[in-house]
Phi, psi and omega in degrees: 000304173301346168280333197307304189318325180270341191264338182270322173320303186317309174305300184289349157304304166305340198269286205319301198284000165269338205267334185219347183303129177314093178156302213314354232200132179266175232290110163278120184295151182335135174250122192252344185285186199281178177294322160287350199284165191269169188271131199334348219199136181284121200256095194267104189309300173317268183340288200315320174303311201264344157304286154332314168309314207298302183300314200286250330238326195277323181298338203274327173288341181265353213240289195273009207277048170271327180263153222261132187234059159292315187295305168319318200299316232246306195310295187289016173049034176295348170241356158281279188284000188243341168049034145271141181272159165296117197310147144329308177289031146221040140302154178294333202286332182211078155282165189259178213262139174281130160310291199313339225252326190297325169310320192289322197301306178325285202303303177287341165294326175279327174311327194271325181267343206257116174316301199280032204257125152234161191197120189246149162249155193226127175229089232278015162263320209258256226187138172259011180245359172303179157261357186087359175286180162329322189261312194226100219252137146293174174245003151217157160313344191258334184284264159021277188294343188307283161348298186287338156281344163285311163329312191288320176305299185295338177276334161302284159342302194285331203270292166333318189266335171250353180079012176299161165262139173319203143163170240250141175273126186253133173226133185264143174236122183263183214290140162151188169258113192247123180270119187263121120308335151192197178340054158346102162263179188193161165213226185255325174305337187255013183286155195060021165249142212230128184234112177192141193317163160309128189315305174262064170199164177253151183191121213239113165248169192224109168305344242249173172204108185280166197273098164347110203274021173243006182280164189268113179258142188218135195307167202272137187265334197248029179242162173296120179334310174290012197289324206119341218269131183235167203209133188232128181269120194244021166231191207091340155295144158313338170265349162282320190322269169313333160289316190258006160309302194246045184286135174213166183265030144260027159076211207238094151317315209230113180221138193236176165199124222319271159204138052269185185295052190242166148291113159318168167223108149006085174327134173212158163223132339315155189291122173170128188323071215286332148346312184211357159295068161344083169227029176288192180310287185284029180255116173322341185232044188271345155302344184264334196238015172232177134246156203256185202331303185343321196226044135272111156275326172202127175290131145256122186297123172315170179267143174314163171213209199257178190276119181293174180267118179222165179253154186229147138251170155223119185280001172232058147264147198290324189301007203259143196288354179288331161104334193256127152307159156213134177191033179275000174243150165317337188236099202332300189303359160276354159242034146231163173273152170197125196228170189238149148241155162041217194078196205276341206289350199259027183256359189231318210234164137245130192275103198215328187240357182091172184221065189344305156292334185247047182270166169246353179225058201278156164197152190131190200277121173062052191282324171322299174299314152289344150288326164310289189312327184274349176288314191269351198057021166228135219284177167206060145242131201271125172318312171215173213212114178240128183262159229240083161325331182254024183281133151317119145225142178058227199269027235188144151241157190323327205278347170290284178287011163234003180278048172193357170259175211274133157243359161333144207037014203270168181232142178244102183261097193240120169304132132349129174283347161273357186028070150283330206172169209238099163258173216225113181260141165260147165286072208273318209200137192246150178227092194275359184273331195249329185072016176264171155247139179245160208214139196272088201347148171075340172306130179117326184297007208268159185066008184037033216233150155271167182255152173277164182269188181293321192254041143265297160231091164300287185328338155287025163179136179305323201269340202289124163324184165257178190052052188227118174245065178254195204225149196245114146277166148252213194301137214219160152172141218242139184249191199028085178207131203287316187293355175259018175295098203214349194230150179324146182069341169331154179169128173226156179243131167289132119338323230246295199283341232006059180296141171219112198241130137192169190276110171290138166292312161235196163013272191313122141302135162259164186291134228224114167229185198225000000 
């Protein structure tokens, strides 16, 4: 997304300088139209564009060119929209040599020769019941350093009964992946110990918690025998173990898979890549991987609370406790501070630090609205949700394709109508009588902004009525729900049963890590 971000600055930076740079361009007679009018002199958008992917794409190669820039290659789509191969020459196979890699290279050889040296490996083929040598590697990092500190204790010792010297410790990691069950500390015990890969290998550690790689996979009893759909029992295991040690309350987002390197994707409906799947306000296909504000029969707005607490500064008096005047701006209330606590606002945020948005001397566009809300104490960010049952998307009306599915833990991700921000609801209770969802306290706050109503801002949504105080969303579609498990790369986790259900794009499961 930050290349997408950058590459559209880029472009429209390219339009202007082809549009005025002297030379770039032949001479164009007077431009009388408007700010929409197409531009005097023909611009190949396309051509400009897959230009730039190209130019990031070379630079990220000259800058780095010891690593394999397959990924950039892929992120910047060159060969989908641009109908370029991947060069050869930036295969893993003929990387130029890293300085950094040569240092290291240095380093475990002189470590390896100098007899009073100490130096251990660590490998995900070997034993944590090994001695750590060359031949016979522990097999975590948690051993390893365990190891390295009993050395020292004893070197410590040695050095007190003989006057020996200390010298600084090494741990090698050969190529591969280390999964931390929990926390890596370090202290004063571990100083002058040196932890780093094999000169020639990649060795990866990972926050991450694999998927057993021995575990049984089996067709899904609760998907159709053709779905495709497999089902893995993850508890009793170490990786159930540890997911519900630090289990939060948006679950487990994110499963990847070891290789090649890719991302899963969450069940969702609409069906879509979050990777490269475009569904903001202006993305053409934002009808295809979202559904839009329409097919909402209602956001429903919380119930009144209390009135928050708010601070006034006015920084542009000398007397503020901040010491620093400020007054440079046209709009007053930019030159001051002003924040809301507690109240109905601690019903969304934590307030620990105050809220801006939930202030009384808030400004910008459609700022009004959100000083309303915090004055009155009541938020117009929404608690529940009744979907439009008789809306079309695809082959399907909504009320068709959920009436017998679960949506409980499911999150729902609905744009701003201003596509200010993505906010993201939990699913606490589905009412299939109703077609409602109820969303789980605190759901929603991301971008801090409240939403507008109908009779505030009509003009923000086509559908809205007169007398219509409904709450205006945009574009919306909701994941982690086991029946939409239906498209390649797809995956929902049970919490309770710890059940782990997906769809491979083929045959094979690859190695799985959360």
């Amino acid at each position: 997304s930050r290349v997408r971000a950058m590459l559209a600055s880029l472009v429209s930076l390219a339009t202007l300088c082809a549009a005025w740079a002297p030379g770039s361009m032949p001479e164009a007679p007077p431009f009388s139209g408007n700010a929409n009018s197409d531009p005097p002199f023909p611009i190949n958008v396309t051509e400009l564009e897959c230009g730039f992917r190209r130019w990031i794409f070379e630079k990220a190669s000259a800058t780095i060119p010891w690593r394999s820039h397959r990924f950039t290659f892929d992120s910047l789509e060159l060969q989908t929209l641009c109908n370029m191969d991947m060069p050869p020459t930036t295969d893993t196979n003929t990387r130029t040599v890293n300085p950094s890699r040569e240092k290291m290279r240095r380093h475990v050889q002189q470590q390896l020769s100098c007899s009073m040296s100490w130096i251990v490996f660590v490998s995900p083929d070997g034993d944590d019941q090994h001695d750590g040598s060359v031949t016979s590697p522990f097999r975590t990092i948690e051993r390893a350093v365990r190891a390295s500190r009993e050395h020292r204790r004893r070197q410590l010792k040695k050095e007190e009964e003989e006057e020996a010297k200390e010298v600084g410790r090494t741990i090698v990691l050969r190529q591969g992946t280390y999964y931390l069950n929990d926390t890596l500390r370090f202290s004063s015990e571990d100083s002058d110990l040196t932890i780093q890969s094999h000169p020639d290998e990649q060795a990866w550690i990972s926050g991450g918690v694999g998927v057993p790689e021995d575990v049984t996979w089996n067709p899904s009893p609760e998907h159709e025998p053709s779905s495709g759909v497999f089902v893995a029992d993850l508890s009793g295991t170490l990786a159930a173990e540890i997911m519900k040690k630090h289990h939060g309350t948006w679950g487990y987002p994110s499963l990847f898979g070891v290789s090649p390197h890719t991302r899963w994707i969450r069940a969702r409906y609409p069906n879509g890549n979050p990777e490269t799947a475009q569904w903001g306000y202006a993305s053409v296909s934002r009808d295809v991987f979202a559904l839009p504000g329409e097919a909402v029969q209602e956001w429903i707005r919380p119930q009144k609370g209390g009135v928050p607490s708010f601070r006034f500064v006015d920084l542009s008096v000398s007397s503020n406790p901040s010491g620093v005047v400020k007054n440079d701006s046209t709009m007053d209330n930019y030159n001051t501070y002003g924040v809301g606590y507690g109240g109905v606002c601690s019903d969304v945020w934590n307030m620990d630090e105050g809220s801006y948005w939930c202030g009384n001397n808030s400004d910008g566009g459609w700022a009004e609205v959100d000083r309303a809300c915090a004055e009155e104490g009541h938020l117009q960010i929404p608690n529940a949700m009744i979907f439009d049952a008789q809306y079309q998307h695809l082959n399907s009306t909504l009320g068709k394709r959920w009436s017998n599915a679960s949506l409980e833990g499911g999150v729902v991700h609905a744009w701003h109508s201003q596509s200010w921000a993505v906010h993201m609801f939990r699913v606490s209770s589905f009412d299939r009588s109703k077609h409602q969802m109820e969303f789980t306290k605190g759901s929603g706050g991301q971008g801090g902004r409240n939403w507008c109503r109908c009779d505030q801002c009509g003009y923000a949504a086509s559908w809205c009525r007169d007398n219509d105080t409904r709450l205006i969303g945009g574009g919306w579609y909701i994941e982690n729900v086991i029946s939409e498990v239906d498209s390649g790369l797809e995956w929902y986790l049970d919490p309770d049963l710890m059940r782990l259900y997906v769809k491979p794009n083929h045959t094979d499961i690859p190695r799985l890590v959360f």
